[in-house]
C-alpha positions in Angstrom: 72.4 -2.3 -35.3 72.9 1.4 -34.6 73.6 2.6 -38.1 70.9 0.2 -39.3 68.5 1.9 -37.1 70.2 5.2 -37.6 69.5 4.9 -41.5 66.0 3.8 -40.9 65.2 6.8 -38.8 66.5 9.5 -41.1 65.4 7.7 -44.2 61.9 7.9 -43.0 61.5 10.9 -40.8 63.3 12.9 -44.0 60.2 11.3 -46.5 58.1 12.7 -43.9 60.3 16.5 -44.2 59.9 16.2 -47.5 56.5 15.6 -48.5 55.6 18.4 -45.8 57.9 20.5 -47.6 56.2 19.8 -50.9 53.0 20.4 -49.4 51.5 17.2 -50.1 47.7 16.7 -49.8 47.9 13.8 -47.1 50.3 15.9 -44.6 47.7 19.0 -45.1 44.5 16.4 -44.6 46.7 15.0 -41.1 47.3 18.6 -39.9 43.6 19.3 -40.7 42.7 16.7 -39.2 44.6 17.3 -36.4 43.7 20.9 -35.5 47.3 21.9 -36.8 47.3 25.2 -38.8 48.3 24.1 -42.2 50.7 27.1 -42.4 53.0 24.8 -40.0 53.8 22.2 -42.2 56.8 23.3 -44.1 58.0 25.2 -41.1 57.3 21.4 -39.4 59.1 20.0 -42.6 62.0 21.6 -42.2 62.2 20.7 -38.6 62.1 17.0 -39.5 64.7 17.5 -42.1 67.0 19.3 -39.9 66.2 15.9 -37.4 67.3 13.5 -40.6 70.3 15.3 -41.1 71.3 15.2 -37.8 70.8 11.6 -37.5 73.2 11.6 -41.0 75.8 13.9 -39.3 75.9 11.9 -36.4 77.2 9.0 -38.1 80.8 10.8 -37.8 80.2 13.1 -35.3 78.2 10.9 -32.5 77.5 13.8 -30.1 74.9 15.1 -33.0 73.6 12.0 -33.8 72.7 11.8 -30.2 71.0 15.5 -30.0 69.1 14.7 -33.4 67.7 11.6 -32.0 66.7 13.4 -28.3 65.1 16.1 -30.3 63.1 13.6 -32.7 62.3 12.2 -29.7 60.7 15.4 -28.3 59.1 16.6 -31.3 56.9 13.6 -31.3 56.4 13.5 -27.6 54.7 17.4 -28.5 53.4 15.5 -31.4 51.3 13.3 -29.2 48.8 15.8 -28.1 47.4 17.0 -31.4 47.3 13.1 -32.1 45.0 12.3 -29.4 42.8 15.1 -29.4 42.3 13.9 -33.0 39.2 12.1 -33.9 39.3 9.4 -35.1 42.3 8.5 -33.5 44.6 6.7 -35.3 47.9 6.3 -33.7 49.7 3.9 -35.9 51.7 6.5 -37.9 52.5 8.1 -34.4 53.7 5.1 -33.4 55.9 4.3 -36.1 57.8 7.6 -36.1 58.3 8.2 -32.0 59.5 4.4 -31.8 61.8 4.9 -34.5 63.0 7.9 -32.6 63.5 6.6 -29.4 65.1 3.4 -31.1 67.7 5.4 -32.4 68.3 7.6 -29.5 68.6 4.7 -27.4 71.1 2.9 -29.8 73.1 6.1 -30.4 73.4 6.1 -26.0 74.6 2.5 -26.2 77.3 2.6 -29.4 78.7 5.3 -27.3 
């Protein structure tokens, strides 16, 4: 279960690094929408990355695997607040990402 979820996480939070990496239009029209300066999203992107490759790493190493997930965690806890304040709200994507997170950090505290 824990490298299931493991491979989920970084599989999707690294599409997410990516496509704020490449700039794409729907990351810019979120962070617009959001009240996030655009010029955060590939500084943003490459914090997500750094998150999936963490999760990766933490396949051998566990101790990283757990930090990755805590910090995923965090980041979408901080995430939250541009999310609400947001109009409309629409906290599906949110949702999806921070339970994903927490999913694995849980799991990673477990399979230790």
């Amino acid at each position: 279960m824990y490298v299931a979820i493991t491979l989920l996480t970084a599989t999707v939070v690294g599409m997410a690094a990516v496509a704020n990496l490449a700039r794409h239009p729907y990351g810019r029209a979120q962070a617009e929408r959001q009240g996030v300066p655009v010029s955060w999203q590939v500084p943003l992107g490459f914090v997500l990355g750094a998150g999936a490759v963490g999760l990766l790493v933490g396949l051998a190493v566990p101790v990283l695997g757990t930090v990755a997930a805590a910090c995923l965690v965090a980041y979408f806890v901080v995430a939250f607040v541009p999310e609400v304040r947001a109009r409309p709200l629409r906290l599906g994507p949110w949702a999806v990402y921070f339970v994903l997170a927490v999913a694995s950090l849980v799991t990673s505290l477990i399979a230790r």
